[in-house]
N, C-alpha and C positions, 0 to 999 in steps of 0.2 A: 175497940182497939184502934181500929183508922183512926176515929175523931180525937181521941186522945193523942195518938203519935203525932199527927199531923196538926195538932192544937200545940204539941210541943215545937213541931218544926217551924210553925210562925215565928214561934222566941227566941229559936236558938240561933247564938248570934255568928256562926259557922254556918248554917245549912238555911236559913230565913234567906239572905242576900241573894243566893241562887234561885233557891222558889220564888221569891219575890219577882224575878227577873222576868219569868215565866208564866207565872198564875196571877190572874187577876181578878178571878172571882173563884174561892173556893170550893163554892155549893155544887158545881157539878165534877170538880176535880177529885172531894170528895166521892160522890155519887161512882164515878168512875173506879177508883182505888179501892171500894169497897167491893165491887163486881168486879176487878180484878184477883183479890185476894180469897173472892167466893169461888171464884174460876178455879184458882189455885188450890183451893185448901180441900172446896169440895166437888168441885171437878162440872159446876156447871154449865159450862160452856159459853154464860152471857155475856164476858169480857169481849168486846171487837176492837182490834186496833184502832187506831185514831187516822181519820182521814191521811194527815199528813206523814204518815208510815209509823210502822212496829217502832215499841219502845224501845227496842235497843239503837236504831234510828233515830228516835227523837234524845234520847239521852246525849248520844254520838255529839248529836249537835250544838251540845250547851257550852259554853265558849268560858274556862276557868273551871271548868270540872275535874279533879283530881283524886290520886287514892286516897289520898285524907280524907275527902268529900264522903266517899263511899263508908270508908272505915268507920268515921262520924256517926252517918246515914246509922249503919250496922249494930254500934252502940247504942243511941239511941232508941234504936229498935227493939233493942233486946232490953235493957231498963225497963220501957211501957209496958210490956212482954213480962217481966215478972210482976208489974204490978196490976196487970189487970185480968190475966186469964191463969190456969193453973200450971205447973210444971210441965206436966205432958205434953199440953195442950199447946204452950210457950216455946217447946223444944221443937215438936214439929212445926211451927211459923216460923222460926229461926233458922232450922235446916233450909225452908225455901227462902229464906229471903236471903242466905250465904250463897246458896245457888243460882238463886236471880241477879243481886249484886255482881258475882262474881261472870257470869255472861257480859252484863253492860257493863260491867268496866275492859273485858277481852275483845267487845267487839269495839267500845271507845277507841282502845289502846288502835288496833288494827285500821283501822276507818281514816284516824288521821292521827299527829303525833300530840301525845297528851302527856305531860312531865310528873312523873310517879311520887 
């Protein structure tokens, strides 16, 4: 599921420009977003934030980041989500990833002024 979603987010010509900005080598960004989402889904704890602060922190930061961006993100998400794992299985990754979107865009909003 990571490798695909994030194989999609290279192309897509919305959401590519920002990653791009940011990631310069995928392999351990990858590596990370996978043990993120193990943390998440199955609760094992090997996700650590990133030196340079929690993601709602480092998202905060990204200069052009908007709710389009997220909504996009969200979409996206949910597409790969029906094509690669089952309904269930699809609906719970989606419930957390509405809930994780919707933090980092609450604390963007709050942090500094971001146009909706």
């Amino acid at each position: 599921m990571v490798e695909t979603f994030y194989g999609r987010v290279q192309q897509d010509p919305v959401l590519s420009p920002i990653f791009a900005r940011h990631i310069e080598d995928w392999t351990p960004h990858l590596l990370r977003m996978k043990a993120f989402w193990r943390s998440v889904l199955l609760r094992t704890g090997e996700f650590q934030r990133n030196h340079r602060g929690a993601p709602p922190v480092l998202h905060a930061g990204i200069e052009g980041l908007s709710a389009q961006h997220f909504t996009h993100w969200l979409a996206l998400f949910s597409e790969v989500l029906d094509e690669v794992v089952t309904p269930d299985v699809a609906q719970t990754w989606l419930t957390k990833a509405r809930g994780i979107g919707d933090s980092l865009w609450r604390y963007a909003q709050h942090s500094r002024s971001i146009p909706a």
